[in-house]
N, C-alpha and C positions, 0 to 999 in steps of 0.2 A: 328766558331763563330755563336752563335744564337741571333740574337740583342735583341730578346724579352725576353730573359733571362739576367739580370743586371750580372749574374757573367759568360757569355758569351761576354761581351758587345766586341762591332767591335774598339775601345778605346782601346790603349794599349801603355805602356813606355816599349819601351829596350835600353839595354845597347849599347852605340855605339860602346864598343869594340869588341862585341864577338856574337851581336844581342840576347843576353838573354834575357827573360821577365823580368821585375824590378816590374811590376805591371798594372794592368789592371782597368781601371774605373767604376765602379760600379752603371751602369747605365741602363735602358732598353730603345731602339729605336736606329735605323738606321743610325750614323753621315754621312752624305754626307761632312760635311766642319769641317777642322781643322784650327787653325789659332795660333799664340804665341805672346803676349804684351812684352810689355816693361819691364814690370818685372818678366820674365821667362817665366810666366804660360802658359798655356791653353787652348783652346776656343773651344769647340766641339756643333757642331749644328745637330740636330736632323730632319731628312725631315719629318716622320708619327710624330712625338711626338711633333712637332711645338717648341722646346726648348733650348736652349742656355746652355750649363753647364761648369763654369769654372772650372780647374783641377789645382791644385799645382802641379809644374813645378819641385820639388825635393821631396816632402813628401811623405811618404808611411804609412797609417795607422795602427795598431797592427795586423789587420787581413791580411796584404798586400795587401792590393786594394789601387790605389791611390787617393791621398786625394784631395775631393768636396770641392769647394770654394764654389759656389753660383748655383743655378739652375733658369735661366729663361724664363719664359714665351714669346714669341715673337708672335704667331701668325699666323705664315707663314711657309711653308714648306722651312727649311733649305736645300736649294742644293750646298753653298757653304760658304765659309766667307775668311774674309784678317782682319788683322789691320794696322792702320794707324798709321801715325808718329804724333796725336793731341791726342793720349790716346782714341780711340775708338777704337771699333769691330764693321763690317757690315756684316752682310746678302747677301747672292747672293739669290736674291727672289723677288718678285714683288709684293709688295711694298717693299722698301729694308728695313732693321730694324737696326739703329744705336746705340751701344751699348757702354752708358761710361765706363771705363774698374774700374773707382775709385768709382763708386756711384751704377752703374750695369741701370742705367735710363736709359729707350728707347724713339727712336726717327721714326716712322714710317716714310718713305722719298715716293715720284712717283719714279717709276722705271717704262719704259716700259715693258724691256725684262731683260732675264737672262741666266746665263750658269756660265761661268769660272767669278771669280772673283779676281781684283791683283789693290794696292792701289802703286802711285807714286810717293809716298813723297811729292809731292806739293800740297797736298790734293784735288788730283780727285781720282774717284773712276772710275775702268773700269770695265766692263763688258763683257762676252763674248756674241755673237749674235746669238743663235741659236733655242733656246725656243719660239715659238709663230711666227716663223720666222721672229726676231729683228735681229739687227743691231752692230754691236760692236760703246758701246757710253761708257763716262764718266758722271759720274754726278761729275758737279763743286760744289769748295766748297759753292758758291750761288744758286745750287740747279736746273742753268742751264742744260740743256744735251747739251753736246758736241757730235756730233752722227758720226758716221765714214762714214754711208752708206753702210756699206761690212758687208753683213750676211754669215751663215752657217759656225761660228764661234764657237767653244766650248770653249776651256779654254785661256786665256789671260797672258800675267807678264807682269813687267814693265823690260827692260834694263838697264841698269847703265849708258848710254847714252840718256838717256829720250825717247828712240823710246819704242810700246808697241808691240810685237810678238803676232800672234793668230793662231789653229792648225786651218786650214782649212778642219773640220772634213768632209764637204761634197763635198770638190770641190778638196782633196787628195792634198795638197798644205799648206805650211806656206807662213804667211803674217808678213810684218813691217806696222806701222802706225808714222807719226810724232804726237809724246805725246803732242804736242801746237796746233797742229791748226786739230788733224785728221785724213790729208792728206794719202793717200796706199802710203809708200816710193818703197816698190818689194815686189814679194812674190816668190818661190821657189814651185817647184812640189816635192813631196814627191819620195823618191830616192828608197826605197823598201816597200814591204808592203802595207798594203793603209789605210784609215780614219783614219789621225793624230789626236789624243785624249787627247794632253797633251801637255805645253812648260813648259821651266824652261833655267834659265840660271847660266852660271858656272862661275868663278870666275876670269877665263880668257875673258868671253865676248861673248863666244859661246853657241846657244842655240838648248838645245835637246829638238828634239818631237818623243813622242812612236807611235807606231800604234795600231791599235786596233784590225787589220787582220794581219797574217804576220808576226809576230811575232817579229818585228825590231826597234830601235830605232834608229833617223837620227839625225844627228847634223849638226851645219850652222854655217858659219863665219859671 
């Protein structure tokens, strides 16, 4: 992949069955953040091209590239995005940039910091804390920060228990937070490997973090 080349682009659909290419986006710059709405599509954010590009979530154009919804402007180096359950797309960036997904209108918000980004249905937005050396916070949907206090935080999700996970890239450790009020509920030292770079959880409730030395990915009850 050469990002600066559109029919390089680091953007790509495969097949779930077989990991085929189905088609690749047709676009030039960098995506740091992918994210999926409410109606299939696609949200790809650009960190050097500051830009937002939505992708149809099944169409493939005559030439096989897949098919641009809208391209937008944002302003801010995209380093990641979520969407939320009110019909937007956000920014993991500082200032964040909120994007309606039906009109494509932005909304520039105060972020302090940034890293991982993961929205919790109750419309907060979390952040990961490790940029500028900030803090894992939420922005409420009144635009309060809900601040956790616990840096050196990369990427965040939300549980299906409403608690929020973050890799503790610099302290070799996962973290729980209570999703209401902030609170550290535990955190867990990373079992192989070391600087955890990534959470995600599975469908039984368990969640994985990869590393980023080590070659291991660890999983938690």
């Amino acid at each position: 992949s050469a990002p600066s080349d559109p029919n390089q682009s680091n953007v790509v659909h495969l097949n779930e069955a077989d990991g085929s290419l189905i088609c690749r986006a047709p676009f030039a710059g960098l995506a740091r953040g992918l994210a999926i709405d409410g109606d299939g599509n696609v949200w790809a954010g650009t960190f050097n091209g500051m830009e937002v590009i939505q992708i149809d979530g099944t169409e493939v154009e005559p030439d096989g590239t897949c098919r641009i919804l809208r391209r937008i402007a944002v302003g801010v180096n995209v380093y990641g995005l979520a969407a939320d359950s009110e019909g937007y797309v956000w920014t993991s960036s500082s200032p964040t940039v909120r994007i309606e997904v039906a009109t494509g209108a932005t909304e520039s918000i105060t972020n302090p910091t940034h890293y991982g980004i993961a929205a919790d249905g109750v419309g907060n937005m979390w952040f990961g804390g490790w940029r500028g050396g900030g803090t894992v916070h939420a922005i409420r949907p009144d635009r309060t920060i809900l601040d956790t206090g616990v840096g050196q935080i990369t990427a965040v999700t939300v549980h299906p228990d409403g608690s929020v996970w973050g890799s503790g890239y610099g302290v070799n450790q996962v973290v729980r937070f209570d999703g209401a009020t902030g609170a550290e509920l535990c955190r867990a030292n990373t079992m192989n490997g070391t600087n955890p770079h990534g959470v995600a959880v599975d469908r039984r409730g368990r969640v994985w973090s990869p590393n980023r030395y080590g070659g291991y990915v660890n999983v938690y009850d």
